[in-house]
N, C-alpha and C positions, 0 to 999 in steps of 0.2 A: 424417453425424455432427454433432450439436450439441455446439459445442463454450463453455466457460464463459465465456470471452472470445475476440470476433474479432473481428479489423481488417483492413479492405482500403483499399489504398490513400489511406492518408491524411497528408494536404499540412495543413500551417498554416504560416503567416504571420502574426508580430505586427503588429501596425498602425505599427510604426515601418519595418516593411520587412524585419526580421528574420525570414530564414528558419529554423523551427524544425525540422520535419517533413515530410521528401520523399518520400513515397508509399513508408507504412510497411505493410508485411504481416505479422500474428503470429497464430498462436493458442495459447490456453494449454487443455488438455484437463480437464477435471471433478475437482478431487483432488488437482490438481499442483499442489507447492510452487514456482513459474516465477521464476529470475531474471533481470531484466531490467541489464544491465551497461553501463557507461560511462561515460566521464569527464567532468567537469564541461563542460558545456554541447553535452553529447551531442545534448538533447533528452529524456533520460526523464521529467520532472518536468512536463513537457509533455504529454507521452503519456498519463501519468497520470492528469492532470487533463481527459481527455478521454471516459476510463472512466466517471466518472459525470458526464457533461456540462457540466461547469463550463466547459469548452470546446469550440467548435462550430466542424466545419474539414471540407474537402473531402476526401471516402470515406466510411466507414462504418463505425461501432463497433457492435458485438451484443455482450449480455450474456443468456446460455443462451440464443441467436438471436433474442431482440427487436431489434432495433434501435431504439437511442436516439433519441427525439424528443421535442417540447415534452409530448406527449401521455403518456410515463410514465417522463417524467423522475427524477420522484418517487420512484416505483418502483423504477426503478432505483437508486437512493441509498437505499435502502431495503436492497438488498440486495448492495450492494457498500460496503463500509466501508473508505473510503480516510482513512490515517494519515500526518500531513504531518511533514515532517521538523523543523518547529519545533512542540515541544508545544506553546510559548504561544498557538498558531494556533487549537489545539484547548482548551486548559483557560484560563477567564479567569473562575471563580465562583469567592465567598470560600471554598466547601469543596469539597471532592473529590465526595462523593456529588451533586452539586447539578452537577458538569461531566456527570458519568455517565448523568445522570438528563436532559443537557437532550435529546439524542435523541429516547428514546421521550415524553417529555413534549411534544413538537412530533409525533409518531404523533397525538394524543388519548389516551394508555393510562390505565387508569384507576392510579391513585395507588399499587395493591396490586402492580400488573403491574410499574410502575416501578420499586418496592421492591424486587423479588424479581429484575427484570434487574440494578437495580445491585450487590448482592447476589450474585449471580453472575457478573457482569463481573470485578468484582472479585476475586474468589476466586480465577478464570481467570490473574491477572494478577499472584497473589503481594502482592495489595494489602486482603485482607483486614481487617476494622479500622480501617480509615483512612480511614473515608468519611468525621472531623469535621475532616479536616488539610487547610490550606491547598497548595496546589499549589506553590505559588511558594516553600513553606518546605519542598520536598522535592528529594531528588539530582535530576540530571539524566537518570539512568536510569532512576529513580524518577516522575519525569513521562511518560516515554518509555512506559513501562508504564500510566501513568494513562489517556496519550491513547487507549494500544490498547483498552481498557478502556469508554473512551467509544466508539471505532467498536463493538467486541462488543456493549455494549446493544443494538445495534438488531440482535442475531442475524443479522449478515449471513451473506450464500451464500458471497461472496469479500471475502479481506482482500486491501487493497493497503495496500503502504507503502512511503514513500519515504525512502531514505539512511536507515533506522532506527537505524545505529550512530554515525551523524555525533554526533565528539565524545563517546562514549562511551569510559570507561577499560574495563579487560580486565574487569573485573567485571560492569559494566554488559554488556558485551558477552554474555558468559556467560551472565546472566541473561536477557536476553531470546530467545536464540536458545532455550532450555529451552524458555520461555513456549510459543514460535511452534512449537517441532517438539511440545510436545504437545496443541498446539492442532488440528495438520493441516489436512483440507479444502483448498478451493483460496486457495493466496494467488500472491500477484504482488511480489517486493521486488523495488526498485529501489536499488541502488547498484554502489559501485567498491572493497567489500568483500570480496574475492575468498576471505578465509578465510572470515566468513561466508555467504558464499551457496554456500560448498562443501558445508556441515557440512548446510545448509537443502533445497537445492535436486537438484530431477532431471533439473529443462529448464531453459536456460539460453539469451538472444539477447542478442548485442552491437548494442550500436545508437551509430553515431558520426555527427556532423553531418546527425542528423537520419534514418538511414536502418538497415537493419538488414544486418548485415555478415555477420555468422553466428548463427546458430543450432544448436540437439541436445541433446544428451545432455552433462548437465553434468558430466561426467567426461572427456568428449571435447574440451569449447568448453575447459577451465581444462586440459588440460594441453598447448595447443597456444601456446607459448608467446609465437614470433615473433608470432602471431594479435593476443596480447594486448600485448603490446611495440608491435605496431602503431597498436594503439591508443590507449595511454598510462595501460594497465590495469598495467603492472608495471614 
């Protein structure tokens, strides 16, 4: 079975000596909305940024069973669209269509194609209209959805995102979980959200000091309480 994303055994270590990741094993299946759970400085933000190679560590990540290397790296970020938990990481042009666009505009796409992904990123995201509006003069929710926005230009295969409700109010919240469950396909969120990645998700793994504690059936892993008590999830 190819599965959308796999990891075998992967160890990182920051360069300060900080262990991040102790020979982590996961796979998320083709379709699955996956949530990846724990609490601050579990390690998921780590992991994540391993999915499209921004980080390079002992084992092995596959995305629909290539395995990541210098050689289609690209490719890979191509087709995995990871969303960072501070939009400003993602949105820094004086207008919104011009964040959206910078994507496929780093593809080569011709100028028509770009129009018509922002154009639809957009739509996707409840941000219709707002391509001439500054980023920085919109809610926080409201960029939260910008950033999603600029990952979906590039039609990725799988959306990852990380702590996407950090600091969001109940609305915000609301709105984006709509977005993303009528988005479907495969995504991967990471957080300590436990309402939402209930309402989102089917498969769910804990992962604490770097290692994956449990995993299944996200109606299974959330109602096992002490599980999550133990870990500093409730």
């Amino acid at each position: 079975m190819t599965y959308a994303v796999e990891i075998r055994d992967l160890t990182y270590t920051y360069p300060d000596g900080t262990a991040a990741l102790a020979g982590v094993d996961l796979r998320v299946g083709e379709g699955t909305t996956f949530g990846l759970l724990g609490a601050n400085g579990a390690g998921k933000s780590t992991l994540l940024l391993h999915l499209n190679g921004l980080l390079n560590a002992n084992g092995a990540v596959a995305i629909f069973g290539e395995k990541i290397t210098r050689g289609n790296v690209r490719e890979i970020r191509r087709r995995l669209g990871l969303v960072f938990q501070d939009p400003d990481d993602m949105l820094f042009m004086p207008r919104l269509e011009d964040d959206v666009a910078f994507g496929p505009r780093n593809l080569g796409l011709a100028e028509g194609e770009v129009s018509e992904r922002v154009k639809e990123a957009l739509a996707a995201v409840g941000l219709s209209g707002q391509e001439r509006r500054s980023p920085h003069h919109m809610s926080l929710g409201e960029r939260r959805r910008a950033s999603l926005a600029a990952a979906l230009a590039l039609r990725p295969d799988i959306l990852v995102l990380d702590e996407p409700t950090a600091n969001l109010d109940g609305r915000g919240r609301r709105e984006l979980a709509a977005v993303l469950a009528a988005l479907g396909g495969t995504q991967v969120i990471a957080s300590h959200d436990l309402g939402f990645v209930e309402k989102l998700c089917s498969e769910v793994a804990v992962l604490a000091a770097g290692r994956v504690v449990a995993s299944g059936p996200a109606e299974q892993i959330l109602a096992d309480e002490p599980l999550l008590r133990e870990h500093g999830l409730v």
